[in-house]
Each structure stands twice: as structure tokens, then as C-alpha cells.
N, C-alpha and C positions, 0 to 999 in steps of 0.2 A: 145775311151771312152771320153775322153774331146772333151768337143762340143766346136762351133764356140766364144761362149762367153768368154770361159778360151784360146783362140787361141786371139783373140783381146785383152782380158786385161792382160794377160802375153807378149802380142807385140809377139807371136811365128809367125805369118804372114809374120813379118815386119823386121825379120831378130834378131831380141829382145833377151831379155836373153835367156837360156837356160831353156827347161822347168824346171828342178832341181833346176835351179839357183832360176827362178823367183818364186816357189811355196817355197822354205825358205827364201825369202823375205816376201812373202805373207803369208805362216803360221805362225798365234803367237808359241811362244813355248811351251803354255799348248796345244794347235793345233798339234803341232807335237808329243807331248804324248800321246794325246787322240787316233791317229790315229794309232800307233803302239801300244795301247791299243788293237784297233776295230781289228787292221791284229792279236791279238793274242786269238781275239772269245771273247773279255767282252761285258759282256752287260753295257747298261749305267748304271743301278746301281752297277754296280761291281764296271766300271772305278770309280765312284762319291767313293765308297767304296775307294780305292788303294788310289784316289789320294786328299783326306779328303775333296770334295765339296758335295754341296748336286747336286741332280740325274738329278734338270731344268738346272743348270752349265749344268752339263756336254747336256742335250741336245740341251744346246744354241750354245757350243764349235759344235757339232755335225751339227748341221744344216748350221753353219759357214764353215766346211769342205765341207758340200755338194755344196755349192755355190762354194765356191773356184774352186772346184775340177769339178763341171758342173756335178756333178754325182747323180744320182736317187736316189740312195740305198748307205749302208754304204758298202757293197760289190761291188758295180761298184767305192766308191772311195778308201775301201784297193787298188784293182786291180792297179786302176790309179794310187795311189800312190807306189806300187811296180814298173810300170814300167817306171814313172819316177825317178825310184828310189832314192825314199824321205823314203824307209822303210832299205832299202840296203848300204846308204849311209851314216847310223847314224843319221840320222837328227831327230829321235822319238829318244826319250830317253828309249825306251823300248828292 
């Protein structure tokens, strides 16, 4: 699921951090609420709802994950982000 992009700017190629390590380097921490928002099915106006920003926030937060995460859809980066376990390992506050 993470493509060659998130493999070079995370250095995972190059012997580099871990990918856990490097995606909570790389997610802000409204980034990692949003995302364990998205693994629990909100939609962006719910998250903007919870977490008191208005709904372009939260799809700026959102489209920032996809980059990160090299992922198409908010379901190909929950996935990612369960199996690098950034959802398992606390790092959403959700």
C-alpha cells in the first residue's frame, strides 16, 4: 500500500527509520487524530464536528494524510496506517 514515494521519503529503502517511527515523525498530531477519527468511519464533517474546526480543516488535515501515506483513498491510508501500526500503537488519540 505505500508506494515507492513514502519508501524514499521515509529513507525505508535506505535502511531509515522504521516505518512507525518515521510516519509519527511525519504526522502532526491533529494528523494522527484525524486518522484514528477516519479508522473509526467519521466522515469529515463529523471529525470538523469532534474536534471544533470547520470541515476545509479538517480536509486539508485529510489530503495531508493521503500524501503522507502515498494512499488514494482514506481507506487505503486507515489500512496503511493499521499496518504500520500508527492506529495500534497509540499514536491517534482516538
Amino acid at each position: 500500500m505505500l508506494g515507492e514515494t513514502a519508501h524514499r521519503v521515509f529513507g525505508f529503502a535506505r535502511g531509515g527509520l522504521t516505518p512507525t517511527a518515521a510516519l509519527c515523525w511525519s504526522l502532526s498530531h491533529r494528523e494522527g487524530e484525524v486518522i484514528g477519527l477516519l479508522a473509526d468511519g467519521l466522515t469529515n464533517r463529523q471529525i470538523a464536528k469532534r474536534l471544533a474546526v470547520s470541515r476545509r480543516t479538517v480536509d486539508h488535515h485529510v489530503s495531508h494524510i493521503l500524501k503522507k501515506l502515498d494512499a488514494t483513498n482514506r481507506t487505503v491510508a486507515v489500512l496503511a496506517a493499521e499496518r504500520l501500526g500508527i492506529l495500534s500503537a497509540g499514536l491517534s488519540d482516538t
